[in-house]
N, C-alpha and C positions, 0 to 999 in steps of 0.2 A: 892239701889234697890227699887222700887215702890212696895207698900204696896199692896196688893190683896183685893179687895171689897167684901165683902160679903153683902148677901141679907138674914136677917135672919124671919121665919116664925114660930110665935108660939103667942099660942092665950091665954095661960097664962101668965099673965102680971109679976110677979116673976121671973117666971122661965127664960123669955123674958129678964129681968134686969141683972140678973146673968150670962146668956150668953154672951150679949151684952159687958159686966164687962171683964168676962175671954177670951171673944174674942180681945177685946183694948190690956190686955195685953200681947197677946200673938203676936204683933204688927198685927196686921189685923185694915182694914178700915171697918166700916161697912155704907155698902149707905142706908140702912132701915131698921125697923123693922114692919113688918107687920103682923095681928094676921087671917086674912081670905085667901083661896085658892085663891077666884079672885083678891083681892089686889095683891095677890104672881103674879098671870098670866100678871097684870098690869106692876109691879113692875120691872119683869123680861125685858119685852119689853121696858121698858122708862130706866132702870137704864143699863142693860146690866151687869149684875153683875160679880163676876169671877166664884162666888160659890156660891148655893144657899145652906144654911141651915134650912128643910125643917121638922117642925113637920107632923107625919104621921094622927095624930087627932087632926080634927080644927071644929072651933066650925062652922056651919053655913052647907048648902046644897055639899058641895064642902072640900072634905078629901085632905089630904099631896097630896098621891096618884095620885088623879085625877087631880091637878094642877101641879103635876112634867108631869104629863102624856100629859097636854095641852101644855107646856111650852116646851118639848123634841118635839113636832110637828114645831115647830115655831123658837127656839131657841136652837144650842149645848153648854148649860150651865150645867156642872156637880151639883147634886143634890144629897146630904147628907143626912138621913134621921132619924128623934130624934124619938125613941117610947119607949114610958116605956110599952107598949103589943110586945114582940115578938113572938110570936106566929106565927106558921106554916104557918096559912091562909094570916096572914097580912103579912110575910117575903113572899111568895108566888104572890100576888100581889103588892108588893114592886117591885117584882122581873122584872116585864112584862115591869117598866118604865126604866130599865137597871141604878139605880141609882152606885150611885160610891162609895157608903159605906152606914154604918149602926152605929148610936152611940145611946147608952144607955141613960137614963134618971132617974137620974143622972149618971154625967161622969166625970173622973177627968181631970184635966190640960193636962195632959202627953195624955188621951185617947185620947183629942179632937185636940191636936195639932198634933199628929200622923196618925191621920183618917181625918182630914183636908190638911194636907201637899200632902199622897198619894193623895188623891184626885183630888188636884190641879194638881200634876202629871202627876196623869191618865188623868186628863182633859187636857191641855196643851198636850200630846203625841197623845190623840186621835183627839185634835183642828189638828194637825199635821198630823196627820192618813187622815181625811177627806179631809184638804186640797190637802195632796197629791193623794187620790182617785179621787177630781174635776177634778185636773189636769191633772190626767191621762183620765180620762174620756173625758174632752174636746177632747185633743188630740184623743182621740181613734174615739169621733165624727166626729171631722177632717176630722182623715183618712179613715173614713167609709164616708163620704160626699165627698172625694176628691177619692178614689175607686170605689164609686158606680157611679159618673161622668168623668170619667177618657175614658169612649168610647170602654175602652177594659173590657172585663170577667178577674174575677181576682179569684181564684181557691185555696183552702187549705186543701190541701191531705195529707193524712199518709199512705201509703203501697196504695196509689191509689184509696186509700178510701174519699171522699169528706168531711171534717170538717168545710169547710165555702166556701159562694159563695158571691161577690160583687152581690146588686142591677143588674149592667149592665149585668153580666152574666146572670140573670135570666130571664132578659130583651132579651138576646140574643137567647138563646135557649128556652122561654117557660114554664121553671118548675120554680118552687116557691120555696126558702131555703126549705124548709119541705118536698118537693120533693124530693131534691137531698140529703140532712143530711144525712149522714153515709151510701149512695151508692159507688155502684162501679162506677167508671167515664166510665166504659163502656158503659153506655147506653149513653155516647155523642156520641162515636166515630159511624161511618157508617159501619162498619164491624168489625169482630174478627183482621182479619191482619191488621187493621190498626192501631185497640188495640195495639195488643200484636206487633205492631214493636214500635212502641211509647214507649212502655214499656220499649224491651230490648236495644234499642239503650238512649232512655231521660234516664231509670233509670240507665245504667251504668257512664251515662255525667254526671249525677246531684251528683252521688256517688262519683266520683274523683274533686269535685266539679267545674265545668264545668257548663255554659251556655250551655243547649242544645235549638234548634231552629229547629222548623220543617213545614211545609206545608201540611194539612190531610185535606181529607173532613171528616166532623163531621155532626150528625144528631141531628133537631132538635124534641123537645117533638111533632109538629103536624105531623112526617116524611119525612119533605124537609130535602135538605142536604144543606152547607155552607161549602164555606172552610176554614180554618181559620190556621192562622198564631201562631206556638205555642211558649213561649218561656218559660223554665221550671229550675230554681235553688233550690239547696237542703237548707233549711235553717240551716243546719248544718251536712256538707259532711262524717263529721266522724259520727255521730250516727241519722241515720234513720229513727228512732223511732219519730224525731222533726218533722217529713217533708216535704214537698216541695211547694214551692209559683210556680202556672203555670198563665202565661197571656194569654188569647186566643181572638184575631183580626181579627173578619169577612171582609175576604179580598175578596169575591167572587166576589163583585164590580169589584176591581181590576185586577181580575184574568181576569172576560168577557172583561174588557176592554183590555188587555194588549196580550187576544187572538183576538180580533176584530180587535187590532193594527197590530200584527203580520201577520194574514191574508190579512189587507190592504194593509201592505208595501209588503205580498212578489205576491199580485195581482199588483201594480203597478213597482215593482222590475222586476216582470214578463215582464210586456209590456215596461219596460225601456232597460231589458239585451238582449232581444232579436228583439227589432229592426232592421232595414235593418240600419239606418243609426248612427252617434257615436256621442248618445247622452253625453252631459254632463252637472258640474255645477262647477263653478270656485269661490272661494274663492274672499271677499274684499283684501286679501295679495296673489291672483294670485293663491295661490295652491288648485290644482285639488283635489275638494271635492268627486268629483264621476265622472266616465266612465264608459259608456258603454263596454260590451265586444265586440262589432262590431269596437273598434278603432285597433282592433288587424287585423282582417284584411283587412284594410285600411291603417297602418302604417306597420304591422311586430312585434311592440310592444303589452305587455298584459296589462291589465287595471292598473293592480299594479304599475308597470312601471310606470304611468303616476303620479299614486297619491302620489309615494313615492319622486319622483323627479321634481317637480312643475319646472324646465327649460327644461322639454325634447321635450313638445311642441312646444317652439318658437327655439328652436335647426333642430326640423325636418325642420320648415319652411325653403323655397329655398331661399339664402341671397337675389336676386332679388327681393323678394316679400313680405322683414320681416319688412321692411320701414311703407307699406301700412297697412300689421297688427298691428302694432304699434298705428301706427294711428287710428286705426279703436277701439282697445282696449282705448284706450286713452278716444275716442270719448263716448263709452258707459259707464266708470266711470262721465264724465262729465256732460254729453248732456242727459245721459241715453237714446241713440237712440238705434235701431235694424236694422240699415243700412247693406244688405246682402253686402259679398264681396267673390270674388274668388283669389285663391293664390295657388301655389305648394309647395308639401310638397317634403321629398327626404326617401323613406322607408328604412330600417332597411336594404334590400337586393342592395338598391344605386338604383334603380329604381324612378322613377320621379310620384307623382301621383297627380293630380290636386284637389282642394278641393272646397266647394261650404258652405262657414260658414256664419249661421246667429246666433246672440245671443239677449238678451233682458236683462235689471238689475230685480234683485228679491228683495223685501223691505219684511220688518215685519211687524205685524199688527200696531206699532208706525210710520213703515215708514222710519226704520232705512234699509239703503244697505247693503245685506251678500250677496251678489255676483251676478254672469251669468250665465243663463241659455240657452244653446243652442246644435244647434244640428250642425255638420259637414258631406256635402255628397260628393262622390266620385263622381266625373265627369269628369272623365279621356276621360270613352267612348265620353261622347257627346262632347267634345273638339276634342278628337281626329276629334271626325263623322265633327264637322264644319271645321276643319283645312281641311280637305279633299275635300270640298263643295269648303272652298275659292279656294284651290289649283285647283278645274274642274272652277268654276266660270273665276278664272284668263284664265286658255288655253280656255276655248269657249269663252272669249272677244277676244282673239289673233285668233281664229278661222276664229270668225265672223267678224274679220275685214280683214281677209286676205281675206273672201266671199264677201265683199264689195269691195273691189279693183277691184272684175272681172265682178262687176254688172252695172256697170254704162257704159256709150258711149265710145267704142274704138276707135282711130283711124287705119285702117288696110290697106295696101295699095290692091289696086282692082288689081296688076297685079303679085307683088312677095307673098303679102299676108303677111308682116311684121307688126309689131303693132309697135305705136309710147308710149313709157313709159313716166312719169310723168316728165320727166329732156329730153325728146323732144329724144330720141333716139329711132333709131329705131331696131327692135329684132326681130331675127324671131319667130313667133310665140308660137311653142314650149319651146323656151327660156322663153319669157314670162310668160304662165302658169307656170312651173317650179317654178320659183321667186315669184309668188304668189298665191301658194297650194302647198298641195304636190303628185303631179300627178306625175308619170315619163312616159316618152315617149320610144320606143321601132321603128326604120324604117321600112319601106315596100312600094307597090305599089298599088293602086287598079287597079283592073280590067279596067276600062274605058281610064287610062293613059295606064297602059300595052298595052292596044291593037293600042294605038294612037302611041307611041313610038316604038314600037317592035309587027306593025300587023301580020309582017311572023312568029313570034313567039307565035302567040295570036289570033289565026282568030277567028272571031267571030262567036257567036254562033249563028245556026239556030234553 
C-alpha cells in the first residue's frame, strides 16, 4: 500500500521536528515541512499532498486559517488543524474553511494517528463525493444542452404544475423559466377545453402509464396561437407525486401546409373526377394508379374496378384492336411518344364503344419513368356520324354516275324513237331510263295522237 504524503505546517522549529519524527513512524511520507502560510499555499500547489497538517498560528502576515482558506479555493486537499488556542473564536473561524479535524498541541501517538486516518477517510470519500457530483453535473449539462437544442419544448410538471422548462420551450412560447416556475400550464393552452381535455384524457394515459399523444392549439405569452404536437409520460405511473415529462412540437407549419395540400389535391381531384372525359395515370408495372369516374360511363365499370384489377383495361379492348394498343403502349415506355390512336372497347353491357386514347410518360424531378398519363374519349357518335357520311358519299357516287349515263349524246332513232345502249342495242326508250335511274313508267295517249288515231272519237276542239 503506498504511504500517504503529508505536507506539514508549523513555524516552531521543535515542535516541527517532533511531528515530523511521530509522523515517519507512524509510516506516513512526509513531502515538506514548511513554517509560513504562503510557503503552505505554494507547497500545496507544486507537492499536491494527501494531507495537509496545518498549524492554526504561523508566524508572519498570513495565519493556518487563511492559508487552508487560499488552498481549499484552488485545491480539495483535506486540512488538519494543530492549535494549542482552542478557543470559541478561533474553533469558529477554523470552522468557515470546512477543515477535516482538529488536534491538540501537544497530542499523543494514538490521537494523531486516529485524527489523521479519519481524515484521510473523510478526504478520499469526499475526493469521491465530488468526483461523482462532476460527473453528474456534466451529464446533467449534457442533457440541458442536448434539451434545450433538441427543436422541441421539453416540460416538467407535478399535478400540472410546471417545475422545469427546456431553453427551446421558452424559445417557443415567450416566457422566461421565471415566468413559467411553479405555474399552471394553463396559461399555454388556447382555452379552458382544451385544458381540461388534455387533462382528463393525457392524465388518465400517463396514470396507466401509457404514451399519451395529442394535437391542441396552444397560446403563446404575445397571444398568437400555435399548434403543437403533444406527447406526455408519467415518470413513474404508480406514484404521481414524481410527475410527468411532456414534449410540445410546433407543428403549425405543418398543419398550413398539409391544409394547403389537401385543399390543392381536392381542387385538382375536383377537375380530374369530374371531367367529360376518363382521365387517367398508369403505373411503370401497367397498374392503374388513378381513374377517373367518367370511365364508368364509358365502359359500365367503376373506377375501383379499374385500380384493383390492372387487366381489365386491355380485357375490355375489342380482340381486333388490342394488337394496335399494344403496340402503341409498347411505343410510349420506349420512344416516350404521345402518338394519339383510336380502338373499340366492348362495355360491361356487350355493347361496342369506340375510344379516342392519347397518353404522354411522366418523369421525376431526376428523370426517373413512374408512368402515363392520359386521357380516353368516347367517340362512338362521331364514328358512327362518318360511318354514315361514307355510306351517303358511296350512294351519291352510284347516283351521280347513273346521272351521267343519261347526260351525254344518245343515239335515238327519228322514226320508232328507240335509243341505242353502250353494247349497240337498241330499247325502247322507256326501257332505257328504267336501266339507268330509277324512274318508272306508267302508259297512256296524248291528246295530239288520240285525235290523229281515233279522230271520230276525239274531235278537235274549237
Amino acid at each position: 500500500m503506498d504511504k500517504k504524503r503529508l505536507l506539514l505546517v508549523e513555524d516552531e522549529a521543535v515542535t516541527a521536528m517532533d511531528l515530523k519524527s511521530s509522523l515517519v513512524q507512524l509510516g506516513y511520507e512526509i513531502a515538506a515541512v514548511v513554517s509560513s502560510g504562503e510557503d503552505a499555499v505554494r507547497a500545496a500547489v507544486e507537492l499536491r499532498p494527501d494531507l495537509i497538517l496545518m498549524d492554526i498560528t504561523l508566524a508572519g502576515p498570513m495565519t493556518g486559517i487563511q492559508a487552508a482558506d487560499e488552498i481549499r479555493k484552488t485545491r480539495a486537499i483535506p486540512v488538519v488543524f494543530l492549535t494549542a488556542h482552542a478557543d470559541a473564536d478561533t474553533i469558529r473561524r477554523a470552522k468557515t474553511t470546512e477543515p477535516f479535524g482538529y488536534l491538540p498541541k501537544p497530542c499523543s501517538m494514538d490521537t494523531l494517528l486516529s485524527t489523521l486516518e479519519v481524515a484521510l477517510y473523510k478526504g478520499e470519500a469526499d475526493a469521491l463525493r465530488r468526483k461523482a457530483e462532476d460527473k453528474l453535473k456534466r451529464v446533467m449539462d449534457e442533457q440541458k444542452i442536448i434539451l434545450d437544442n433538441i427543436g422541441v419544448g421539453v416540460l416538467f410538471t407535478i399535478y400540472r404544475r410546471v417545475m422545469w422548462a427546456s431553453r427551446s420551450m421558452s424559445d417557443m412560447f415567450g416566457y422566461s423559466f421565471r415566468e413559467l416556475d411553479g405555474r399552471d400550464s394553463e396559461l399555454l393552452y388556447s382555452d379552458k377545453k382544451s385544458y381540461e381535455q388534455v387533462g382528463e384524457e393525457g392524465s388518465a394515459a400517463v396514470a396507466r402509464g401509457e404514451i399519451y399523444t395529442s394535437e391542441v392549439p396552444m397560446r403563446k405569452r404575445d397571444g398568437s396561437l400555435i399548434w403543437c404536437h403533444l406527447v406526455g409520460q408519467a415518470v413513474n405511473p404508480g406514484n404521481p407525486d414524481e410527475g410527468s415529462i411532456w414534449l410540445l412540437e410546433d407543428v403549425t407549419m405543418r398543419r398550413q401546409l398539409e391544409k394547403a395540400l389537401r385543399e390543392s389535391e381536392e381542387k385538382y381531384r375536383t377537375v380530374a373526377d369530374f371531367t367529360y372525359d376518363w382521365e387517367f395515370w398508369i403505373g411503370p408495372d401497367e397498374r392503374v394508379l388513378y381513374t377517373s369516374p367518367s370511365c364508368e360511363k364509358i365502359t359500365g365499370h367503376a373506377a375501383a374496378a379499374f385500380e384493383q384489377d390492372t387487366s381489365l383495361l386491355r380485357r375490355l379492348i375489342h380482340p381486333d384492336d388490342l394488337a394496335d394498343y399494344d403496340k402503341h403502349r409498347h411505343g410510349v415506355h420506349v420512344g416516350g411518344g404521345s402518338e394519339e390512336i383510336e380502338f373499340r372497347i366492348v362495355r360491361q353491357d356487350g355493347s361496342i364503344r369506340w375510344i379516342s386514347h392519347v397518353c404522354r410518360p411522366v418523369n421525376d424531378d431526376q428523370g426517373r419513368f413512374i408512368g402515363t398519363r392520359g386521357s380516353n374519349r368516347d367517340i362512338t357518335s362521331r364514328k358512327i356520324a362518318e360511318q354514315e357520311r361514307e355510306r351517303l358519299i358511296v350512294e351519291l357516287k352510284e347516283a351521280l354516275a347513273k346521272v351521267k349515263a343519261l347526260s351525254g349524246l344518245l343515239p335515238i332513232c327519228a322514226s320508232c324513237k328507240k335509243i341505242r345502249d353502250d353494247k349497240g342495242y337498241w330499247k325502247q326508250i322507256e326501257s332505257y331510263i328504267s336501266d339507268h335511274s330509277e324512274a318508272e313508267f306508267s302508259h297512256g295517249i296524248c291528246p295530239d295522237c288520240a285525235r290523229k288515231l281515233y279522230g271520230k272519237y276525239f274531235p278537235e276542239e274549237k
